[in-house]
Every structure is written in structure tokens, then in C-alpha cells.
C-alpha positions in Angstrom: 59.0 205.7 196.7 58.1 201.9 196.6 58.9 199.8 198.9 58.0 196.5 200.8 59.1 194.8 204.1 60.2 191.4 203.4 59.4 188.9 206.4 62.0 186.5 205.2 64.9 188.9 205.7 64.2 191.2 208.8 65.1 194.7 208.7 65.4 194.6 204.9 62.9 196.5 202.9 63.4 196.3 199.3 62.5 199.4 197.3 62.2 199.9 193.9 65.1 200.2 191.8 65.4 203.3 188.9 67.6 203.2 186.4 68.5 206.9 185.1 67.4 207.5 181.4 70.2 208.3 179.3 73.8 207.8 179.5 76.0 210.8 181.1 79.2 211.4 179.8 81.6 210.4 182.7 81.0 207.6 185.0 80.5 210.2 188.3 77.6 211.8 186.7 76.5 208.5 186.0 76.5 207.6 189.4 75.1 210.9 190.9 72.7 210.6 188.9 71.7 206.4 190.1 72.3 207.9 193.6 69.8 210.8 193.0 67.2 208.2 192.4 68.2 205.5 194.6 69.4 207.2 197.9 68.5 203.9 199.4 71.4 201.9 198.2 74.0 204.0 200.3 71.7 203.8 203.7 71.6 199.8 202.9 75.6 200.0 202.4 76.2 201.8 205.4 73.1 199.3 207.4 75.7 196.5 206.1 79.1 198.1 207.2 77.7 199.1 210.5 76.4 195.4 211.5 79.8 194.0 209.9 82.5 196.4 211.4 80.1 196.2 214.9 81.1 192.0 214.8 84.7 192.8 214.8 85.8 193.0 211.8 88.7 195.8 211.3 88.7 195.8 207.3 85.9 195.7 205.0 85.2 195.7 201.1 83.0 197.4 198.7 83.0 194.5 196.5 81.7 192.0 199.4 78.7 194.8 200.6 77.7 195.1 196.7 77.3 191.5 196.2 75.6 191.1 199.7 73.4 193.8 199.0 72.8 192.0 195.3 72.2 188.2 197.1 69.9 190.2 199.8 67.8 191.5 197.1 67.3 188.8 194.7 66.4 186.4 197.5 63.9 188.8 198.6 62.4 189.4 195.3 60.4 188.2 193.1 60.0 188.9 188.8 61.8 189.3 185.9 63.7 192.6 186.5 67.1 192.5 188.1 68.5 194.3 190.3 71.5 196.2 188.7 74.2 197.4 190.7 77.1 198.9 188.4 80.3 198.2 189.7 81.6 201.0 188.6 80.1 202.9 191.4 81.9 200.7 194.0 84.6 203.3 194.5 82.1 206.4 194.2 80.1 204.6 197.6 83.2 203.9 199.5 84.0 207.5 199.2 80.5 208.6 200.4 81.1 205.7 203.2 83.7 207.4 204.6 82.6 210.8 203.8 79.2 210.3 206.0 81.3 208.2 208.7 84.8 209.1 208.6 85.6 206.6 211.4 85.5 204.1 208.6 88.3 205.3 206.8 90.4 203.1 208.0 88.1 200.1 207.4 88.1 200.6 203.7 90.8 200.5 201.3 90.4 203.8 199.2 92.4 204.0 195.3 92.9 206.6 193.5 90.4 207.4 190.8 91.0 206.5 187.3 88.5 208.1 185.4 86.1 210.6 186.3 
């Protein structure tokens, strides 16, 4: 997997970002299969909850960690390609979030899927 350290932002280390080829028929294949390929994005969501939930805070959202995690990467970047984060995996991470750290439950606010 490629990756670099970035001096500028300590601890982050930008990897490389893979897009699946093709589009699956339902937006949670669509995700497992961005996931599959970039099991990076939900250590650098749970890296962000940890440090933010750890300063206090009692509630946290999805929306704020993706664009973080967007504005962390493009600073830390250079080129043409950007980064790509569909928001319509927000709710598919929060679930993972909570699933790997169930403590955070009541941290997030979780809806009822719409579509599968």
C-alpha cells in the first residue's frame, strides 16, 4: 500500500486513495467495496473520534470527521487528483464506529437507513 508521512501534519500518513472500478448496484456494496480497498479511511475516522471525544467532547458527527479528514488530506497533498470521500458512506462508517468501539454509541447520532 502507498503511503507517506507528512512532516507538516504529525501522525498523519496519507496513503493512496483507490477508487473501486465499476458501480455496484446498492450504495452498501458500494461502500464495502471503497472500504475493501481503503481500510485506512476508518482507522483515520476512529484516530479523529478518539483525539476529539478524549478533549471532552460528549457528541460527535460523521459529517465534521469526513470533512476534517478531507481538509487533513488536501493540505497534506500535493497533484491533481482529489481525494474523494462519498458522503454517502457517512452513515455506513458511523455504524462500523460504533460497531468496533461500542462505547461510542452514544457519541454518535445513528438514523435509520434509507436505502441499502
Amino acid at each position: 500500500m502507498d503511503s507517506t508521512v507528512q512532516d507538516a501534519i504529525p501522525g498523519l500518513v496519507i496513503h493512496t486513495v483507490r477508487q473501486p472500478s465499476g458501480q455496484a448496484p446498492t450504495i452498501q456494496a458500494q461502500f464495502e467495496a471503497f472500504h475493501q480497498l481503503n481500510p485506512w479511511v476508518l482507522r483515520a475516522l476512529e484516530d479523529l473520534t478518539a483525539d476529539y471525544l478524549k478533549r471532552g467532547a460528549r457528541r460527535v458527527g460523521i459529517g465534521m470527521l469526513f470533512e476534517v479528514l478531507r481538509w487533513r488530506y488536501v493540505i497534506a497533498t500535493e497533484g491533481d487528483d482529489d481525494f474523494r470521500l462519498n458522503n454517502n458512506y457517512r452513515s455506513r462508517y458511523v455504524r462500523l464506529l460504533i460497531e468496533r468501539n461500542p462505547e461510542w454509541g452514544p457519541a454518535f447520532e445513528v438514523r435509520v437507513l434509507r436505502t441499502d
